[in-house]
C-alpha positions as CSV (number, residue, x, y, z in Angstrom):
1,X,0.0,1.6,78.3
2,X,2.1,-1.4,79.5
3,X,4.2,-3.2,77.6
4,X,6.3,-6.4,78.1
5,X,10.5,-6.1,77.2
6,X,12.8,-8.7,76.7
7,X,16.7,-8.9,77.3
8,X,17.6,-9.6,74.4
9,X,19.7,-7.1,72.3
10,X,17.6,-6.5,69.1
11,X,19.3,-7.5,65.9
12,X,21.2,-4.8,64.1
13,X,19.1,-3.7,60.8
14,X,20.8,-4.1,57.6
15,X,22.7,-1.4,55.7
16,X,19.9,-2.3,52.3
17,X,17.0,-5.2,53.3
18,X,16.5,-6.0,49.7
19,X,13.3,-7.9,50.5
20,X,12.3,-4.3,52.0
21,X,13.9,-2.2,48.9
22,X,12.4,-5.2,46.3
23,X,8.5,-4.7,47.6
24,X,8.8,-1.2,47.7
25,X,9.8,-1.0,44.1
26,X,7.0,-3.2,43.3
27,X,4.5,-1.3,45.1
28,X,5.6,2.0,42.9
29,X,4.7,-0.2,39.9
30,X,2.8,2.8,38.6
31,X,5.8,5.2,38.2
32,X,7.9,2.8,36.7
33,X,5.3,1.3,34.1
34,X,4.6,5.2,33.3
35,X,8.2,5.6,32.5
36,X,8.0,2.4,30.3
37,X,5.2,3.7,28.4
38,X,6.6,7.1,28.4
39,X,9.6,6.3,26.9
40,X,7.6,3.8,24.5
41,X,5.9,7.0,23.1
42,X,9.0,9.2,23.3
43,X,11.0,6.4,21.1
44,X,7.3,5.9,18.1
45,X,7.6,10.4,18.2
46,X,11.7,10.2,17.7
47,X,10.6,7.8,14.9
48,X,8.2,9.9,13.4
49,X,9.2,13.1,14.2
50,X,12.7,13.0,13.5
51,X,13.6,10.3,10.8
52,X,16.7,9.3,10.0
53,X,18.0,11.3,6.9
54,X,18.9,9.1,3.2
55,X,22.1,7.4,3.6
56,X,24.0,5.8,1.4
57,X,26.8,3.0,2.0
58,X,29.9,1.6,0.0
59,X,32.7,-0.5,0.7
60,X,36.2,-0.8,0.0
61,X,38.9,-3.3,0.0
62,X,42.3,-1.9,1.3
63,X,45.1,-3.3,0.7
64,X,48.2,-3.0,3.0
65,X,51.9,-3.6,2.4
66,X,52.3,-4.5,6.0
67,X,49.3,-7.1,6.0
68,X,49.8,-10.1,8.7
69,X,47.6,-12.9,9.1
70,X,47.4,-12.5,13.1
71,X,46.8,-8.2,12.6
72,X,44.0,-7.6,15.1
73,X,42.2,-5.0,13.3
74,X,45.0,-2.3,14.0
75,X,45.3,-1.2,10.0
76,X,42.1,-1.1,9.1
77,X,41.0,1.5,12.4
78,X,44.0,3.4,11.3
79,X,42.1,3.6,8.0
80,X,38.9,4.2,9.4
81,X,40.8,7.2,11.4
82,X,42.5,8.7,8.2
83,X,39.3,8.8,6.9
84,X,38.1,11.9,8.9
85,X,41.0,14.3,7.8
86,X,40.7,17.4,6.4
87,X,42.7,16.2,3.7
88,X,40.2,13.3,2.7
89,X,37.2,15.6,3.7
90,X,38.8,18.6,1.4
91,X,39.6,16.0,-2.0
92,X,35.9,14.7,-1.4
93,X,34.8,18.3,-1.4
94,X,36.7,18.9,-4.5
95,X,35.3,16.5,-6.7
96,X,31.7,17.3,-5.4
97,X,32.4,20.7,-6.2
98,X,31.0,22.1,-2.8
99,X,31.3,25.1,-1.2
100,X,31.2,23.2,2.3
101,X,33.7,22.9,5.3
102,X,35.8,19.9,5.8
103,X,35.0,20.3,9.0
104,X,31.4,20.1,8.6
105,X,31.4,18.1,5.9
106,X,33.3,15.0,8.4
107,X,30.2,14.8,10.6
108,X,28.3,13.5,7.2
109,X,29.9,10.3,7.0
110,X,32.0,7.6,8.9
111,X,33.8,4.6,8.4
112,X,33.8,1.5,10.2
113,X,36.2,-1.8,9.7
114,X,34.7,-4.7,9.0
115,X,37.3,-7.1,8.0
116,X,41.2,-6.8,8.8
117,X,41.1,-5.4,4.9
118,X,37.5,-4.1,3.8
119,X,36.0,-0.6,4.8
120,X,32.5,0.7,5.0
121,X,31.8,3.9,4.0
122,X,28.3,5.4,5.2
123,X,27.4,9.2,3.8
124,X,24.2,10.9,4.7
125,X,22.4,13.7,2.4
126,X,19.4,15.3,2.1
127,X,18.6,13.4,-0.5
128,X,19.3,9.9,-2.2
129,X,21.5,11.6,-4.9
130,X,23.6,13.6,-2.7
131,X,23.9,10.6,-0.3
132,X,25.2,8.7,-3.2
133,X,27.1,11.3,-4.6
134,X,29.0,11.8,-0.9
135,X,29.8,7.9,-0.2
136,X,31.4,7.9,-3.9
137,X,33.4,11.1,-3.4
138,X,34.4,10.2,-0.2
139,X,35.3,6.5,-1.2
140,X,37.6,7.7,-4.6
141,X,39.2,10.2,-2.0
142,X,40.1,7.7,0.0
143,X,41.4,4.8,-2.5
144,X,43.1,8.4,-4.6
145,X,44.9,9.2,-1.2
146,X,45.7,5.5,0.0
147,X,47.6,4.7,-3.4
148,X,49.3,7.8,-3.3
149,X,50.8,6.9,0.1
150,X,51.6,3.4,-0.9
151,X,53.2,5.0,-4.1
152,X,55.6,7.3,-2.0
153,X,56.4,4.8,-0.1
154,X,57.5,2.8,-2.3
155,X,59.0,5.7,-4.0
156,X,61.0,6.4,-1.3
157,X,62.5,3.4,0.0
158,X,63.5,2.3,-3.8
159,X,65.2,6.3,-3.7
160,X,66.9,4.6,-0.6
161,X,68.3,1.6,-2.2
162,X,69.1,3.3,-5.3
163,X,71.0,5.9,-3.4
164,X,73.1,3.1,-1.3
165,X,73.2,1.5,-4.6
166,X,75.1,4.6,-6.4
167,X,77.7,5.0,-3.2
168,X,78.5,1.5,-3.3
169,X,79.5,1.8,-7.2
170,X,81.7,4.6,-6.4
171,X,83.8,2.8,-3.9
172,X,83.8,0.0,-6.6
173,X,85.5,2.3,-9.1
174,X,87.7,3.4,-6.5
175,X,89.0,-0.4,-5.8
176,X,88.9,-1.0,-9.7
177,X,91.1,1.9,-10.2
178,X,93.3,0.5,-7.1
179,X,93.6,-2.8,-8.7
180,X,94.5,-1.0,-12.0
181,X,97.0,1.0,-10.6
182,X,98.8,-2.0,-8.9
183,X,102.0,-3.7,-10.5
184,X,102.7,-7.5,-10.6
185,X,105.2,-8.1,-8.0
186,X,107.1,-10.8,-5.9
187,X,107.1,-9.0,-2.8
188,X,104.3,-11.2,-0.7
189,X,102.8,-7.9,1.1
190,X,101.7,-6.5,-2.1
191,X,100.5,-9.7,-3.5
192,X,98.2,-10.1,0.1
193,X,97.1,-6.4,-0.7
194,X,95.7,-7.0,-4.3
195,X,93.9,-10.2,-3.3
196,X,92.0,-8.3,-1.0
197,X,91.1,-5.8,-3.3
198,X,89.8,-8.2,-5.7
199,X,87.8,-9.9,-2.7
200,X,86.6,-6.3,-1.7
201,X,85.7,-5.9,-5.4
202,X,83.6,-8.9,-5.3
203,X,81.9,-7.9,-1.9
204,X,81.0,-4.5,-3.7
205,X,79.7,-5.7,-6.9
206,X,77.4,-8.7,-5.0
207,X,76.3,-5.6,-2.7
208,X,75.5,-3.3,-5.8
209,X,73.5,-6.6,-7.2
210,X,71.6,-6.7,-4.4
211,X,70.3,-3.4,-3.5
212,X,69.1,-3.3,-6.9
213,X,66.9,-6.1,-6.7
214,X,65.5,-4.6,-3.7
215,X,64.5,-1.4,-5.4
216,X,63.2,-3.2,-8.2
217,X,61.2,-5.7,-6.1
218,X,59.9,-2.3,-4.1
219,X,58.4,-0.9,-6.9
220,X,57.5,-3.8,-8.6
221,X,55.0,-4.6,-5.0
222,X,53.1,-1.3,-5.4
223,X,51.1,-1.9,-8.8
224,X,49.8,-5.2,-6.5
225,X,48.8,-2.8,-3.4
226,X,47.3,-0.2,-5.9
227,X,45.3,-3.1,-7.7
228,X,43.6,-4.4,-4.4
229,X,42.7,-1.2,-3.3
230,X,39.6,-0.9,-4.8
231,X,35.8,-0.2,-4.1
232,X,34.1,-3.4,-4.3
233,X,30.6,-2.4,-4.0
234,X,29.1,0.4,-5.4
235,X,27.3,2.8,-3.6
236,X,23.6,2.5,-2.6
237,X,20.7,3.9,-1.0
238,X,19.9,1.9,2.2
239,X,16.7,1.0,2.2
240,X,14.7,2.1,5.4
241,X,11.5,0.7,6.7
242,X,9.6,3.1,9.1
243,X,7.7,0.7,10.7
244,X,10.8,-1.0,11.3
245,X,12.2,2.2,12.6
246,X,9.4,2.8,14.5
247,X,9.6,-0.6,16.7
248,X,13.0,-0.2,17.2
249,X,13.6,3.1,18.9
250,X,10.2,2.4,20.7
251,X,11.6,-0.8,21.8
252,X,14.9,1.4,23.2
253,X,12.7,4.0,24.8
254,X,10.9,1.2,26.8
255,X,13.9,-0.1,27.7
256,X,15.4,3.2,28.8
257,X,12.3,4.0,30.6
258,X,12.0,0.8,32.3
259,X,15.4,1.2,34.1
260,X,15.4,5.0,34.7
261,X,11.8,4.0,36.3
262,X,12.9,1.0,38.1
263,X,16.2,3.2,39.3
264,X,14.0,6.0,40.4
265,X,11.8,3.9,42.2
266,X,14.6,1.9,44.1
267,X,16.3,5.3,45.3
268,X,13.1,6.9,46.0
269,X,12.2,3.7,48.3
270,X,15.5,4.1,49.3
271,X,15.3,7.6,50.4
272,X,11.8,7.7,52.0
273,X,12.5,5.2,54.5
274,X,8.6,4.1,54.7
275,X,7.8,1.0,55.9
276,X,5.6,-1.5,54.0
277,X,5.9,-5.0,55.3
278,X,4.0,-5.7,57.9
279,X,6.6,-6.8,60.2
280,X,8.2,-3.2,60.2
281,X,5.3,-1.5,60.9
282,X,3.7,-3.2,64.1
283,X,7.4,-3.1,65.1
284,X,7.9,0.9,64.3
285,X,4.1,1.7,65.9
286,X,4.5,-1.0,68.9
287,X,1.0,-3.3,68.1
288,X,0.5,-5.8,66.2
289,X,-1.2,-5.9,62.2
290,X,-5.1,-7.7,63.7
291,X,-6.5,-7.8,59.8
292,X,-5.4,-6.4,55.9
293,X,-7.8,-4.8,53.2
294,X,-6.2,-4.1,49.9
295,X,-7.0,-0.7,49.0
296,X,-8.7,-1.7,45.8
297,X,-11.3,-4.9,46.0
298,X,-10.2,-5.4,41.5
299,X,-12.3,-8.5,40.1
300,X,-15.4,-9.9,41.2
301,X,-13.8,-13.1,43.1
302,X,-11.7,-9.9,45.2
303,X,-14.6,-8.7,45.7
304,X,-16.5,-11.2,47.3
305,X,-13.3,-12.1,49.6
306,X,-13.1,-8.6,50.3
307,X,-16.5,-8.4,51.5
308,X,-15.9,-11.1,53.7
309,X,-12.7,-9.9,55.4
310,X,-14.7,-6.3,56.3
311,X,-17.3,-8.6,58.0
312,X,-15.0,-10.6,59.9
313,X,-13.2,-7.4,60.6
314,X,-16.3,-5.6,61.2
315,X,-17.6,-8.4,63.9
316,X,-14.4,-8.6,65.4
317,X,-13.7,-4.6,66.3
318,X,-17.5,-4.8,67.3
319,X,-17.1,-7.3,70.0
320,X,-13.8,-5.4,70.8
321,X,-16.0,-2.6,71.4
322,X,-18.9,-4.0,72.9
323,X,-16.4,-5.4,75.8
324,X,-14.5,-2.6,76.4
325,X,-15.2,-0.3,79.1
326,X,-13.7,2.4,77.9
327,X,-14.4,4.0,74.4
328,X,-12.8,2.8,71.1
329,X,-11.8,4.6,68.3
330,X,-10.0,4.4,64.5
331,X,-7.2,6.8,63.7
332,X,-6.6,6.5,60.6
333,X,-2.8,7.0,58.4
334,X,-3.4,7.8,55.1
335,X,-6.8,6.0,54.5
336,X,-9.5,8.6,55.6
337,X,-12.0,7.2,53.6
338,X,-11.2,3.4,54.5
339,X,-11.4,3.7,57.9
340,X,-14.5,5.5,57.6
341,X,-16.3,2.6,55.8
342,X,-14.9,0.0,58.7
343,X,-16.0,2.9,61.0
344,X,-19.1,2.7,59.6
345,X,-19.5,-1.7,59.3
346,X,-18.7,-1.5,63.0
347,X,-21.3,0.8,63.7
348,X,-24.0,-1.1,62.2
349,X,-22.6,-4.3,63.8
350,X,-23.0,-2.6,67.7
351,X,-25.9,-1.0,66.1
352,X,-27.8,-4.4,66.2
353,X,-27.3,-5.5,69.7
354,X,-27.1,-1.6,71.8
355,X,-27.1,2.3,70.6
356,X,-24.2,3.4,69.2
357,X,-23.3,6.7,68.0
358,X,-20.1,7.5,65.5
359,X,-18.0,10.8,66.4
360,X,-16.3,12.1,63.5
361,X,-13.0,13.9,64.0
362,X,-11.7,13.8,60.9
363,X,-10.0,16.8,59.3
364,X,-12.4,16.3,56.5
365,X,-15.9,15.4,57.5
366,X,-16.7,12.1,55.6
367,X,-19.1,10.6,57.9
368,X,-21.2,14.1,58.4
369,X,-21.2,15.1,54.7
370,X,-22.6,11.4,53.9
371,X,-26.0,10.8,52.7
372,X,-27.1,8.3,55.5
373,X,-29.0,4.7,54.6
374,X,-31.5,3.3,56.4
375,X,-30.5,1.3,59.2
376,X,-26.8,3.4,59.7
377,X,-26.0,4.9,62.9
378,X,-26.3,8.6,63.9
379,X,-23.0,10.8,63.5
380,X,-21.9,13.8,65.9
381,X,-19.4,15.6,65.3
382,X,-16.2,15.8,68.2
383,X,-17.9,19.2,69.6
384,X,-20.7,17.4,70.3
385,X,-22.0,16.2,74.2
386,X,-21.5,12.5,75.0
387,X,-25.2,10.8,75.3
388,X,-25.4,7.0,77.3
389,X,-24.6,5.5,73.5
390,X,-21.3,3.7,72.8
391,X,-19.5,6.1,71.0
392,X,-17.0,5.2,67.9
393,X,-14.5,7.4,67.4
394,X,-12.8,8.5,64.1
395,X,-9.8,10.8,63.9
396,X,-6.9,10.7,62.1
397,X,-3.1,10.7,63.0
398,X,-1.9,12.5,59.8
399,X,0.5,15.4,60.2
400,X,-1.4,18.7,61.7
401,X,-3.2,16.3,64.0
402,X,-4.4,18.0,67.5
403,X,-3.1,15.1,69.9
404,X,-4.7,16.5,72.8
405,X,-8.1,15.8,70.9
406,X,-7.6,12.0,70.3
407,X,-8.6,11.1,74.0
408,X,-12.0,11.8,73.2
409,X,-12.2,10.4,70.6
410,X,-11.2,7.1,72.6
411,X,-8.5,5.9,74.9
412,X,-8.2,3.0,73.5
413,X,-7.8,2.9,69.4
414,X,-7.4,0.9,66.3
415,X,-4.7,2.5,64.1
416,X,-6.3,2.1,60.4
417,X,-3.0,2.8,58.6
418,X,-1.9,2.3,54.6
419,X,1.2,0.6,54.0
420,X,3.8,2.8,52.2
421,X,2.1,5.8,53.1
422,X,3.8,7.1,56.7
423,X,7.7,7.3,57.1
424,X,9.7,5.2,59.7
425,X,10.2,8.8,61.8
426,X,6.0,9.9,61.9
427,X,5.3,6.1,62.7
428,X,7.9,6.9,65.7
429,X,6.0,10.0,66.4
430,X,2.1,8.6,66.7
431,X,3.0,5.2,68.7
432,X,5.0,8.5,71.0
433,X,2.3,10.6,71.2
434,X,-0.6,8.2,71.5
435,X,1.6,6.9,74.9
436,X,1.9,10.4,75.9
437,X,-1.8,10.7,75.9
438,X,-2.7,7.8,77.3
439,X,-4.2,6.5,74.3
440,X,-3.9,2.3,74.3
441,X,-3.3,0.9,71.1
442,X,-5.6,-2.2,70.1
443,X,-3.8,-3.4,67.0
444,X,-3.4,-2.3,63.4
445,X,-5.6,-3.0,60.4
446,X,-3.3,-2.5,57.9
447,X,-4.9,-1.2,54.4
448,X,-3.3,-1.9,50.9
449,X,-0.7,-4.2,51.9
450,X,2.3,-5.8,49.8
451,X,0.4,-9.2,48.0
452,X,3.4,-11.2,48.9
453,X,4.3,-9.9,52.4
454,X,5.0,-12.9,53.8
455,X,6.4,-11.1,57.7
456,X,4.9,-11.7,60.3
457,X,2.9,-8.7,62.0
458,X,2.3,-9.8,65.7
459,X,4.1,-8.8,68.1
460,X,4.5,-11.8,70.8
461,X,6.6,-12.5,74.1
462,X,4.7,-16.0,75.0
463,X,7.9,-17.8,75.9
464,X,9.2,-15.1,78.6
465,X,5.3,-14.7,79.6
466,X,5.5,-18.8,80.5
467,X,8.8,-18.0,82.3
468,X,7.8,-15.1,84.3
469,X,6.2,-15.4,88.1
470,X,2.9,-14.4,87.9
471,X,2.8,-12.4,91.1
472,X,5.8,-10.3,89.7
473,X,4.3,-7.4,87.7
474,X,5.2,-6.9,83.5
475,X,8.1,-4.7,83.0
476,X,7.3,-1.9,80.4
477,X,9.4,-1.8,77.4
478,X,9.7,0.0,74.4
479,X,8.8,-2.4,71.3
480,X,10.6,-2.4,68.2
481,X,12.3,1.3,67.4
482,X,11.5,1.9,71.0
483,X,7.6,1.9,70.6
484,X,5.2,0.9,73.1
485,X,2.6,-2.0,72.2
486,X,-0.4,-3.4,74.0
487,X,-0.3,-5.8,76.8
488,X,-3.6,-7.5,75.5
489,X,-4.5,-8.1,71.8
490,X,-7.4,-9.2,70.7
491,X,-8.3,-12.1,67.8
492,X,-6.8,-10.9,64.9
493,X,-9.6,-11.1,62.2
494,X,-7.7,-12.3,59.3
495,X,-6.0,-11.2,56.0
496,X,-7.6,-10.4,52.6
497,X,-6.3,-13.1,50.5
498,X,-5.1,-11.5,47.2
499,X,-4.8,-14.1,44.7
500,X,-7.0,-17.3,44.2
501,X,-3.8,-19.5,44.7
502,X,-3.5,-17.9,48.4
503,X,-7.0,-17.9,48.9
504,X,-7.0,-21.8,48.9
């Protein structure tokens, strides 16, 4: 089969064609709407199935010695830290009078910082009591082992001051007792050497005054911390709605579901590699897309308009057929039984104007196994004789096909192939082995395509066809991904609209 090149270098393909990765997704709408809806169920059974266990919730102000108006938060996380320790766990345990682990006994409650100085406490139980029971103990253990820092703090710097305190009296006793020991004297040098001693006496006895104060003021600051750390509210039972439950985790499991389909369906498109714009696949199989059919006709408005198209498309392959000298057939690529019902509308169509008899060579016999209508032409099957009828052939180009076969079937053929269905490597291998066999391909009726495929399908070299001398032969070239096309196409027959808004 012929086929007319060009010069020019084909584009380089893109790494990702997102129009390419965002119509496949859309076409797998069924696996990611099943995860939706699966995880919509999953979330209402985690609802149901495993609710969430009584919980209680308290909260306590802290107060901090080293509070600052710009702190960022820094204190109360520390606080929220110190509350899962073993040593808060094990006082909590103590007053509940439990036999339990600290360490198990953590993973029943948490605290969380919601202001630079107020905690929340949240304890769950297996029941409202102990719920309540475990935020109290936890929240007395707390404010118990916060004041008890803040008091030995406090404790112990004022030990500090004291203590510097005490040495600085003894040195004052030894300059008293230095001054008392000193006699009144003329001599200059000794009068210079008492007046500092009664300046150093001074220094020591301001010094003494002052660290005081400062041990006093220490401990006179921690009945203020220990007042303001306090629990503010009590604890109580939170209040939980299941119906509110239930359309929150369902909401998170359609959510969850939505993107792990969406992300499955986007690497699976990904990964496949199967073309479904129509651009990709007359380019990959080397003829151009002559007419669409969406797999499914939906309403009754589709319907009509899909009625119509298989009439137009019917005609049009009939008058193919009728002017062809040699014999036509359908191969079909993933859409035995749709090219079996065109087989068929073109039958009927030649059927009303000469003989005609339909060969089936599919690998499943759908035109032999039919119950035939009145008025539908005869079917043989591919071991049968040829008679002087036209003969339609119908075979298929799946994997496992016999390729030797397919020429009598028909050497010239109309690839009846589903969009999405065939990867980029088999559509390499039929337009190869359809050249191989001589088989010329027609065009492509392409069945279940993308509703807003907007690429264009034919496959056209008008402007080097005006150029070229017509006594100089066509060159053969390799279309596309290095697939031959035909030379000649006939009318293509038209697109199944697929919404109303198209349609006009």
């Amino acid at each position: 089969m012929t086929t007319r090149t060009s010069t020019e270098s084909p584009a380089a393909a893109p790494l990702l064609d997102l129009h390419v990765l965002v119509v496949a997704v859309r076409r797998r709408r069924r696996l990611w709407c099943s995860a939706a809806l699966l995880g919509l169920l999953a979330g209402g059974a985690v609802a149901v199935l495993l609710p969430k266990p009584p919980t209680a919730v308290t909260k306590v102000l802290v107060a901090h010695q080293q509070d600052q108006p710009n702190d960022p938060g820094t204190l109360i996380r520390t606080d929220a830290a110190l509350l899962h320790t073993t040593r808060i766990a094990d006082q909590a345990l103590r007053s509940l009078k439990s036999p339990e682990k600290p360490e198990d006994f953590m993973e029943h409650y948490e605290g969380a910082g919601l202001t630079n100085n107020l905690l929340e406490i949240t304890a769950t139980g297996d029941s409202d009591a102990q719920a309540l029971a475990r935020a109290e103990a936890v929240a007395k253990a707390f404010v118990a082992d916060h004041v008890r820092r803040i008091r030995e703090a406090a404790d112990a710097e004022a030990k500090t001051l004291l203590a510097q305190r005490d040495r600085l009296r003894d040195e004052l006793a030894e300059v008293n007792e230095e001054i008392g020991d000193g006699e009144p004297s003329s001599d200059p040098k000794a009068a210079a050497d008492l007046e500092s001693l009664f300046a150093r006496r001074a220094e020591l006895t301001s010094q003494i005054t002052a660290f005081g104060d400062r041990a006093g003021e220490a401990r006179i600051g921690t009945p203020q911390l220990v007042a303001g750390t306090q629990i503010v509210d009590a604890p109580h039972v939170v209040r939980q709605s299941l119906p509110r439950t239930l359309a929150t985790d369902a909401a998170i499991g359609l959510v969850l579901g939505l993107v792990l389909g969406l992300a499955v369906a986007a690497v699976g498109a990904v990964v496949a590699d199967r073309p479904v714009l129509r651009r990709d696949i007359a380019a990959h199989l080397g003829a151009s897309v002559l007419a669409e059919l969406p797999r499914r006709p939906g309403g009754p408005l589709r319907r009509r308009r899909f009625r119509g198209a298989r009439s137009r498309l019917a005609l049009s392959l009939a008058r193919t057929v009728r002017g062809s000298a040699e014999p036509v057939s359908l191969l079909e690529l993933g859409c035995a039984r749709g090219a079996s019902r065109i087989a068929l509308d073109v039958a009927r169509e030649v059927k009303a104007h000469e003989p005609v008899v339909l060969v089936d060579g599919l690998p499943r016999p759908h035109l032999t196994r039919r119950r035939p209508k009145p008025g539908d032409p005869e079917v043989a099957g591919a071991a049968d004789e040829a008679g002087p009828e036209i003969r339609i052939g119908v075979g298929s180009v799946a994997p496992g096909t016999a390729w030797t076969d397919l020429p009598f079937l028909g050497t010239r053929t109309v690839l009846v192939v589903r969009a999405g269905h065939a990867g980029t490597a088999w559509l390499h291998t039929v337009a190869r082995q359809l050249a191989d066999q001589r088989v010329a391909v027609i065009g492509v009726v392409l069945i279940d395509p993308d509703p807003r495929d907007r690429t264009d399908g034919t496959l056209w070299d008008g402007p080097r066809t005006a150029r070229r001398d017509r006594g100089t032969p066509p060159p053969v070239r390799q279309m596309g991904p290095e697939r031959p096309r035909a030379e000649r196409l006939p009318t293509p027959a038209g697109r199944v609209p697929d919404s109303e808004q198209e349609a006009r």
